[in-house]
C-alpha positions as CSV (number, residue, x, y, z in Angstrom):
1,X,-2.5,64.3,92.1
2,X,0.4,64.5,94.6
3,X,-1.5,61.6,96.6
4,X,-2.1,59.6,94.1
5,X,1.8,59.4,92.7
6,X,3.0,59.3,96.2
7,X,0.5,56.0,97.1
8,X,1.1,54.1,93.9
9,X,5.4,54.4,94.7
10,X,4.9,53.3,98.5
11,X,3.1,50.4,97.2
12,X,5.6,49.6,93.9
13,X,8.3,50.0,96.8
14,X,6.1,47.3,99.4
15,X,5.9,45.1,96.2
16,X,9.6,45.5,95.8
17,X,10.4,44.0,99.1
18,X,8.2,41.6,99.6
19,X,9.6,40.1,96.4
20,X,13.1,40.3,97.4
21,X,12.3,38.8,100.6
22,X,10.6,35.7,99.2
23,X,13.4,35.8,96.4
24,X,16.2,35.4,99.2
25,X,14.0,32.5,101.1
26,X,13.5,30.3,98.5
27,X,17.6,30.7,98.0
28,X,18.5,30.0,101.3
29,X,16.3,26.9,101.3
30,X,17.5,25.9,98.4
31,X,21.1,26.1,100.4
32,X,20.1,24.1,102.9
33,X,18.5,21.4,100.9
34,X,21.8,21.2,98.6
35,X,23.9,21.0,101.8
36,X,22.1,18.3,102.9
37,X,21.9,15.9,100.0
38,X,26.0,16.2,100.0
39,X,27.9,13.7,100.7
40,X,30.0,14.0,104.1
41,X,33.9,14.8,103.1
42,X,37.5,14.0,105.5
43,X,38.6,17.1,107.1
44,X,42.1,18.1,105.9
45,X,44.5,19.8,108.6
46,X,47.3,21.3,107.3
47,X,50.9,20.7,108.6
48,X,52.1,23.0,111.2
49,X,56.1,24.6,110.6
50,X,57.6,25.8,113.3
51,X,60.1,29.1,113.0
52,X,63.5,27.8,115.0
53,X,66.6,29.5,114.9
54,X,69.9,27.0,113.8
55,X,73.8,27.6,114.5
56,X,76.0,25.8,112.2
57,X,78.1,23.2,114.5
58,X,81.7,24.5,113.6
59,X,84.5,22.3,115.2
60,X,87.0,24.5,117.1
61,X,89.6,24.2,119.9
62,X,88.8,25.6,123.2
63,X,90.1,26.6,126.4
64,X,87.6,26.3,129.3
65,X,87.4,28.3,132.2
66,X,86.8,26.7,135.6
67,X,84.7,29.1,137.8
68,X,85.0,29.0,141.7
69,X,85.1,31.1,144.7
70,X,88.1,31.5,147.1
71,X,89.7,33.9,149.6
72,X,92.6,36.0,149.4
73,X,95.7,35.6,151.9
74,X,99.4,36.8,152.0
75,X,101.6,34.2,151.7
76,X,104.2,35.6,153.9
77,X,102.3,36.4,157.4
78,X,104.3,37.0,160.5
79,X,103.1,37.4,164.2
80,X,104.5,40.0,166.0
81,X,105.0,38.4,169.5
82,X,106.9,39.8,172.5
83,X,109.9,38.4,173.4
84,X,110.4,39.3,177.0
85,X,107.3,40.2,180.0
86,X,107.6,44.3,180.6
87,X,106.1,47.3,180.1
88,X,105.7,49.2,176.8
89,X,107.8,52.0,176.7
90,X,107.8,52.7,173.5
91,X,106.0,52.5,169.9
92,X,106.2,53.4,166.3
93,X,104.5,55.9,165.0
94,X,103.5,53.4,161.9
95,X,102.5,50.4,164.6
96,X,98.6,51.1,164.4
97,X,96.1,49.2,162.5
98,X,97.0,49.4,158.5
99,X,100.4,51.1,159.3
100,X,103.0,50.6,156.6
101,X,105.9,49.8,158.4
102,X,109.6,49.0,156.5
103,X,112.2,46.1,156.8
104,X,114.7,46.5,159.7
105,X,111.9,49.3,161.0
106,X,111.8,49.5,165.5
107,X,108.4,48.5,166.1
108,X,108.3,48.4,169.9
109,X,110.4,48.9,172.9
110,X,109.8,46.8,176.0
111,X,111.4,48.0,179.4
112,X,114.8,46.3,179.2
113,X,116.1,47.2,183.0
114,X,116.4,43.7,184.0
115,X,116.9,42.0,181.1
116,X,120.3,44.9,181.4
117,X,121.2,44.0,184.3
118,X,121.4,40.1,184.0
119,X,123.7,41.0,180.7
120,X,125.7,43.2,183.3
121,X,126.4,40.2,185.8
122,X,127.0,37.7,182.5
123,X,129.7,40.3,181.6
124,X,131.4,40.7,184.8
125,X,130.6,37.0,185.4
126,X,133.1,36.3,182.1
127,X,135.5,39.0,183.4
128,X,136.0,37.2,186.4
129,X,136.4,33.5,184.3
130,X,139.1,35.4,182.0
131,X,140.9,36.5,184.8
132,X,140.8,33.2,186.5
133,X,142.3,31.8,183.7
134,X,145.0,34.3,183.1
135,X,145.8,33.5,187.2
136,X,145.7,29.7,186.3
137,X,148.4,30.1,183.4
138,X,150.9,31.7,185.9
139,X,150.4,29.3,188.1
140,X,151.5,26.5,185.7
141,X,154.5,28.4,184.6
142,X,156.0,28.7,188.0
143,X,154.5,25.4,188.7
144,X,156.8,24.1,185.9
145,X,159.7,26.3,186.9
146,X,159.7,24.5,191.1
147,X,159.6,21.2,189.2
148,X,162.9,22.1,187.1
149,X,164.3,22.9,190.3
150,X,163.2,19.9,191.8
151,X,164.5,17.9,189.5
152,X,168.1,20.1,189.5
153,X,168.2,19.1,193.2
154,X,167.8,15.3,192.5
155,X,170.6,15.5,189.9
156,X,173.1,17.4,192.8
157,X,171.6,15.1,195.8
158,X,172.1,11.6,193.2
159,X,176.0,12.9,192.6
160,X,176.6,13.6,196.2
161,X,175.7,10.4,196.6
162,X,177.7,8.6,194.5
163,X,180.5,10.7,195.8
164,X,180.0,9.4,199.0
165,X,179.7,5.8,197.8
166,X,183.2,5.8,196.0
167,X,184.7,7.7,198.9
168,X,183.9,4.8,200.8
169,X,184.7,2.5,198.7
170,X,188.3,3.9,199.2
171,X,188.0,3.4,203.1
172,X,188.0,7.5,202.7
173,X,184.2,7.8,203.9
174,X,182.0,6.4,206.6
175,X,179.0,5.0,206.1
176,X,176.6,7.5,207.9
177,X,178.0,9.9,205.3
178,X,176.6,7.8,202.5
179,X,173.5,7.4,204.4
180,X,172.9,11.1,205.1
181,X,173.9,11.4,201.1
182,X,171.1,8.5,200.0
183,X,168.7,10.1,201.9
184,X,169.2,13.8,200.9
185,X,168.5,12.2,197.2
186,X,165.4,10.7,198.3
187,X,164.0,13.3,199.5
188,X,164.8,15.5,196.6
189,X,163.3,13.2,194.6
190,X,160.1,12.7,197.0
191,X,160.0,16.7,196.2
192,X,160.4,16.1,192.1
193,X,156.7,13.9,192.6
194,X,155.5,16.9,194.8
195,X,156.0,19.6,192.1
196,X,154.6,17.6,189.0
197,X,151.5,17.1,190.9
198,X,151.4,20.7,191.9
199,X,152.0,21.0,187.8
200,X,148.9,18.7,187.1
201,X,146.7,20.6,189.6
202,X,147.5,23.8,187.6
203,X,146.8,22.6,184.0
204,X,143.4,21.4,185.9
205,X,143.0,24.8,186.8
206,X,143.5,26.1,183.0
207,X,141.2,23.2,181.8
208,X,138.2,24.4,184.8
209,X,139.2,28.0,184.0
210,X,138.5,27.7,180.3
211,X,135.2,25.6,181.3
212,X,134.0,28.7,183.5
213,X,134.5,30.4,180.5
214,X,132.5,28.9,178.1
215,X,129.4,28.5,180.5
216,X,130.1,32.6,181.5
217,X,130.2,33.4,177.3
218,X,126.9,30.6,177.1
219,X,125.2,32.9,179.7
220,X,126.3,36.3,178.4
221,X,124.5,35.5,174.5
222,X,122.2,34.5,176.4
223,X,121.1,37.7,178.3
224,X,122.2,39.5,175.1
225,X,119.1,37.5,173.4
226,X,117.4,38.1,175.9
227,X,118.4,42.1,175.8
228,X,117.6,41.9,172.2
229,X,113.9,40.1,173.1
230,X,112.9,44.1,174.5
231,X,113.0,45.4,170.9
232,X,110.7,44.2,168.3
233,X,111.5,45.0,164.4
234,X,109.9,44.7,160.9
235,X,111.4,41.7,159.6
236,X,110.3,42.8,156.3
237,X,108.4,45.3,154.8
238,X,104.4,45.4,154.9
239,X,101.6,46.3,156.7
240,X,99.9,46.1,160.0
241,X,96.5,44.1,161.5
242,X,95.1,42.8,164.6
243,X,97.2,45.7,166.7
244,X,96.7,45.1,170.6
245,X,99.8,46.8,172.1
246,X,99.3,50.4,173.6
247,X,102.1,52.3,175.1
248,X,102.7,51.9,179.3
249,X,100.8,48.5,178.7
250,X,101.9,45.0,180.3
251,X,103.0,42.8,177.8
252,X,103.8,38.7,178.8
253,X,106.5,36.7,177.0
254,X,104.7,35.1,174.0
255,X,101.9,37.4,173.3
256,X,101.0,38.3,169.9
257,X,100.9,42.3,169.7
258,X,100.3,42.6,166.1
259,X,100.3,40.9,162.7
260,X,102.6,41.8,160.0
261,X,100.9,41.2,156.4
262,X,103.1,41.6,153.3
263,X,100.4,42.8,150.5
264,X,102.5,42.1,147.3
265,X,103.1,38.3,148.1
266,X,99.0,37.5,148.0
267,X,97.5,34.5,146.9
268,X,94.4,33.0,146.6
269,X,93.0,30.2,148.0
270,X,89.8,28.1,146.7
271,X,87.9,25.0,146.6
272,X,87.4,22.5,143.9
273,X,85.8,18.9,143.1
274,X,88.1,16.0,142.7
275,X,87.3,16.1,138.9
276,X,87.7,19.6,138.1
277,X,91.0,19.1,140.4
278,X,91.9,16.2,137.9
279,X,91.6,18.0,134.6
280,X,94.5,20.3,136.0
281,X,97.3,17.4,136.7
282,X,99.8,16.7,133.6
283,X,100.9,13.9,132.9
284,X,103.2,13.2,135.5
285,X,100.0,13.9,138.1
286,X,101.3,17.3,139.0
287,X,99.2,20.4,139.1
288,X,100.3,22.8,136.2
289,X,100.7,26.4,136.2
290,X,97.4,27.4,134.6
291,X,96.9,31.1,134.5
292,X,94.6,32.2,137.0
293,X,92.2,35.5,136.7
294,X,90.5,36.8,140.3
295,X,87.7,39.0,140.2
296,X,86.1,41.1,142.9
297,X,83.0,42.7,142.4
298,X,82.4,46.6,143.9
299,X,80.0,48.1,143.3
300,X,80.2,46.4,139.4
301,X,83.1,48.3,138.9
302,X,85.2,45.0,138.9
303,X,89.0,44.7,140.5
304,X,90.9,41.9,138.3
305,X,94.1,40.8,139.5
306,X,96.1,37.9,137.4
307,X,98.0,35.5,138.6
308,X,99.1,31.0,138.4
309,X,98.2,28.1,140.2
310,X,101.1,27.4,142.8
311,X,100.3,24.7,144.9
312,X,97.6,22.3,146.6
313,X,96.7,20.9,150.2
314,X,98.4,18.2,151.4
315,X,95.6,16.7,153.0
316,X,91.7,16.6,152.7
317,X,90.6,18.6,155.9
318,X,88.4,16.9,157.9
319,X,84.6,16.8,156.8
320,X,85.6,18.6,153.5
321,X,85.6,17.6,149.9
322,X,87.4,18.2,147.0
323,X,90.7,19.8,146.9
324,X,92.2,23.5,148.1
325,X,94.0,24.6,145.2
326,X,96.5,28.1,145.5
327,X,97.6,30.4,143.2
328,X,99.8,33.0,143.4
329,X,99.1,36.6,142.3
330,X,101.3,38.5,139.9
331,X,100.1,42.0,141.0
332,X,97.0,42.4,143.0
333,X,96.5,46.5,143.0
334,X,93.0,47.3,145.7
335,X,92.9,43.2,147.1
336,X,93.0,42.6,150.6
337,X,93.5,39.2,152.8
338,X,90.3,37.9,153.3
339,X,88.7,39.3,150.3
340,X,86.0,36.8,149.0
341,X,86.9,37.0,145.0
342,X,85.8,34.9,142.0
343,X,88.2,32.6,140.8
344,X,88.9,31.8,136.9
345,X,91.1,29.0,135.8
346,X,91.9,28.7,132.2
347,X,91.9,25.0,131.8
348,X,94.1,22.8,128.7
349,X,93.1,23.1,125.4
350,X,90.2,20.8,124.3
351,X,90.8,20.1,121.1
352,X,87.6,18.7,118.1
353,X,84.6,19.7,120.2
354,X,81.9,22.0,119.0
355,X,80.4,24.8,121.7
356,X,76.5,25.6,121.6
357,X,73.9,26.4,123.7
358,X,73.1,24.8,127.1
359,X,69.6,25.0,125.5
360,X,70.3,23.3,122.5
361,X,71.1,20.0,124.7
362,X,68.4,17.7,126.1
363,X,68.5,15.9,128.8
364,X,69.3,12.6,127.0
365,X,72.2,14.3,125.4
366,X,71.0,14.4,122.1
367,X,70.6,18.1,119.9
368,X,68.2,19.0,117.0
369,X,69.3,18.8,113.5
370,X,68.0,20.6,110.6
371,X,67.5,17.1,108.1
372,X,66.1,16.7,104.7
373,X,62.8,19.0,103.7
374,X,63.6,21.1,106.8
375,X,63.2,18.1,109.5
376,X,63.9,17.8,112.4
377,X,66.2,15.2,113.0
378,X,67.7,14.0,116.8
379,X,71.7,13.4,116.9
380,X,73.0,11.8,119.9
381,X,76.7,13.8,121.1
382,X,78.3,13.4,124.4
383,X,79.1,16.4,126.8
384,X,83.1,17.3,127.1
385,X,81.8,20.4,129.6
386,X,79.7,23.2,130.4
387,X,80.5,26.3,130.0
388,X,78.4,28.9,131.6
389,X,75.2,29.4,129.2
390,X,77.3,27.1,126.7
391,X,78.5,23.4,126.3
392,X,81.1,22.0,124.5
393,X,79.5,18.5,122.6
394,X,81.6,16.2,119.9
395,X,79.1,13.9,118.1
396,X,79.7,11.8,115.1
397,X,78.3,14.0,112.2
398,X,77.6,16.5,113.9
399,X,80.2,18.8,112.3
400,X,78.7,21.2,109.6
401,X,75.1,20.6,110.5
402,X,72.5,23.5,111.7
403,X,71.7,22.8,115.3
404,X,68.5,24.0,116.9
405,X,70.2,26.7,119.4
406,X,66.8,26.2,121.6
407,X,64.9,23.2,122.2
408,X,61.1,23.4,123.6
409,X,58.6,20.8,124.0
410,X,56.9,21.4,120.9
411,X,60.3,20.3,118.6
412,X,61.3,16.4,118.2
413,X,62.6,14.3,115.6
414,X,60.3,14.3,112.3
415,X,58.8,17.9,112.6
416,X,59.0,20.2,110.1
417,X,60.4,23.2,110.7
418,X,61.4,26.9,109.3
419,X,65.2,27.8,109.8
420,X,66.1,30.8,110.7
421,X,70.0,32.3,111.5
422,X,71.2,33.4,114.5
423,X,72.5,36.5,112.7
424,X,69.2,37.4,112.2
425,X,67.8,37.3,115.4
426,X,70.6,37.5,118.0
427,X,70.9,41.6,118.6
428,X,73.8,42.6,120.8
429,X,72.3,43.9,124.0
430,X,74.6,47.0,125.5
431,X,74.7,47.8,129.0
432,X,71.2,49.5,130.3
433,X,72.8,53.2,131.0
434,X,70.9,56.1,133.3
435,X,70.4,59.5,133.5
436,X,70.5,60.3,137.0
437,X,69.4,63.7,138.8
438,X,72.0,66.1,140.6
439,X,70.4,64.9,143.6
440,X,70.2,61.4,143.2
441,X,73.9,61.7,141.4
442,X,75.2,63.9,144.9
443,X,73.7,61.3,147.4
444,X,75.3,58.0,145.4
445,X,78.8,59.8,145.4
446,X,78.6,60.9,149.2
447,X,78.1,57.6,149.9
448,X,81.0,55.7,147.7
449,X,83.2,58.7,149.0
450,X,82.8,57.8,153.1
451,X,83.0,53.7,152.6
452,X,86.3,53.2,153.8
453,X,86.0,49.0,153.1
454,X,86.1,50.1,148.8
455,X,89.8,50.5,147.6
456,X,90.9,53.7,146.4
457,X,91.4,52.3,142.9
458,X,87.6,50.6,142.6
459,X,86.9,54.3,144.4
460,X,88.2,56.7,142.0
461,X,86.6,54.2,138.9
462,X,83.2,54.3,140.4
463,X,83.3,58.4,141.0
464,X,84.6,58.5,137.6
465,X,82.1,57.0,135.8
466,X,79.4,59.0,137.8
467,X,80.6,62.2,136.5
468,X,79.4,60.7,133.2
469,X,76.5,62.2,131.6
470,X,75.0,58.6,131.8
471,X,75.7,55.9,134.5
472,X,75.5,51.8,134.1
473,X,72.2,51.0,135.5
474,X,73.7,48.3,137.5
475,X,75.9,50.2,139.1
476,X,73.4,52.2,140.2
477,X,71.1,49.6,141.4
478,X,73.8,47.9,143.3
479,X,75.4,50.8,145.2
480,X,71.7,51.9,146.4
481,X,71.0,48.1,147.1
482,X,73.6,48.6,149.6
483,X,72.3,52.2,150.9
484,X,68.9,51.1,151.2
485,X,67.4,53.1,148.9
């Protein structure tokens, strides 16, 4: 009986299927056929939006910052340079390389036996003129005293013989009496012309005398320079480079022995093109004093110093370009001459421009608007300047329109577009910070702690920051960068 039930629901079940299975045959045919009776129908593609993110184009004024790369220098440099040949005898205990020496400070001493000896002689040489003419201006006083006597004697001679003459005249006298008389006042007057020229021979003397002097006074300063050539000073107060001199050395006349370097009158000195140059004259074509900031990167641990533009080169050196531009530094704390620092100029005001995006510019100059129904719409502006990542446009209508911050080759005028903010998609991205091991954290300081080319200041920053519990990942990648590891 079992059989029986069981045999009669296996075939009710074979019946089952084979039904459903001819049921779902005739459907699909019937499918097919319908599909293929229809009439073909235009395939519709629908439109495709594109997500872009828009900044509103605000008009502002803005100051741009020109961005080059100079050198720092002292502007008051002096070579140290011996003024007489000898040998060292002695040095300061500051004259070595990076001494700090003080105005008015005795640098070096050269052996100053000769140079002692020739101011002897110019001394004795101006003792001997003095006394000369001291001799000379006796000699014209008795000089001057024969000649009053001289002419004394020609008055007595001239009245003897005019005695004579009226004695004769009388018949008293004879006439060898008057001649004897004429002739005794001859001769005193013959001696009268002998004592004024012994009179102009003296004042000669007092006028060669007081010659001899001069040239013995011209020789004497002049071995006193010469004295004063053996000692070398500190002109003013600063710091020592390029030392050469060693104590018991032979120096020459002329030779540089050291350079004195006065660190708080720095200055730096770069490059710029002619048109970056330009945008820096006033009106009158003289170059303003924009501030200037100078940077110099250890270790990303930055040294800023702030100073103004001073002055430019005179001249184009030869096979260069553009212009050398100086400023002067205000206060320069951890900069050295011949630092190589980045240079920031603050330029004028540029007034009516908007800033966006380098991206948001295409190469014909023209930006993305959002337009009507979310379209895109092209806007032709002109470039004022660059800026970095950023440019500063003005456009007509431009102001108060969503720009496109970033153009790709899919966007162009007429596409249809989703806007989205930049406040909802720009996140503020904070410096990557590590936590380092006690190991790795030991060998990075021991390593900042024996450069000796990293100011003390950018020194004492950097260990600072790496007693930290976390340290700027840049930091860290720059300092081993330079370890080699």
């Amino acid at each position: 009986m079992r059989f029986l039930r069981n045999s009669l629901a296996g075939l009710f079940l074979v019946a089952m299927t084979g039904a459903l299975l001819v049921y779902a045959g005739s459907m699909i045919y019937g499918a097919v056929q319908a599909r293929m009776s229809e009439e073909p129908r235009p395939s519709r593609s629908r439109e495709r939006v594109f997500s872009v993110t828009v900044l509103p184009a605000n008009i502002q004024s803005v100051e741009p910052i020109l961005t080059s790369f100079g050198q720092i220098e002292s502007a008051r440099t002096l070579d140290l340079r011996a003024g007489a040949s000898g040998t060292v005898l002695a040095l300061s205990e500051n004259f070595v390389e990076g001494g700090s020496v003080t105005a008015g400070e005795q640098l070096v001493q050269i052996d100053q036996a000769e140079a002692q000896s020739a101011f002897d002689r110019a001394d004795s040489d101006l003792s001997d003129a003095k006394l000369e003419a001291r001799e000379a201006a006796r000699a014209i006083g008795l000089a001057q005293d024969e000649l009053d006597a001289a002419r004394e004697q020609v008055a007595l001679r001239e009245k003897a013989f005019e005695r004579q003459e009226d004695l004769s005249r009388r018949g008293v006298g004879t006439a060898a009496a008057v001649e004897t008389a004429e002739l005794a006042a001859s001769s005193a007057r013959q001696a009268v012309l002998s004592r004024r020229q012994a009179l102009a021979q003296a004042e000669a003397r007092i006028e060669q005398a007081q010659t001899r002097i001069a040239r013995a006074e011209l020789a004497k300063a002049d071995a006193s320079r010469r004295l004063d050539d053996t000692v070398i000073t500190a002109e003013f107060a600063g710091a020592l480079s390029d030392v050469t001199a060693s104590r018991g050395g032979l120096v020459n006349a002329n030779e540089r022995l050291a350079r004195l370097i006065d660190p708080n009158a720095l200055e730096v000195a770069f490059r710029l093109s002619t048109a970056q140059y330009a945008r820096l004259l006033d009106e009158n074509g003289v170059l303003g004093d924009a501030p200037v900031s100078v940077v110099l990167d250890v270790f990303g641990a930055d040294l800023v110093a702030q100073g103004t533009l001073s002055r430019d080169s005179a001249a184009v050196g030869e096979g260069q370009s553009g212009r050398l531009v100086f400023a002067k530094l205000d206060k320069a704390p951890g900069f050295k001459p011949g630092d190589f620092v980045r240079v920031e100029v603050t330029e004028p005001e540029v007034r009516g421009v908007v800033r966006l995006p380098a991206t948001a510019l295409g190469a014909d100059e023209k930006v993305l608007v959002i337009g009507e129904e979310d379209r895109l719409e092209a806007l032709q502006v002109s470039l004022v300047r660059r800026q970095g990542d950023d440019v500063l446009v003005r456009g007509r209508g431009l102001v108060g329109r969503n720009v496109v911050s970033a153009r790709t080759p899919l966007l162009g005028a007429g596409i249809k577009v989703k806007p989205l903010t930049a406040e909802g998609v720009t996140k503020i991205e904070e410096p990557e910070m590590l936590e380092l091991s006690q190991e790795r954290r030991d060998k990075i300081r021991a390593f900042i702690q024996a450069n000796k080319r990293i100011p003390e200041e950018a020194k004492a920053r950097i260990l600072g920051q790496l007693d930290e519990p976390k340290v700027p990942a840049q930091m860290v990648q720059r300092i081993e960068g330079r370890m080699g590891g």
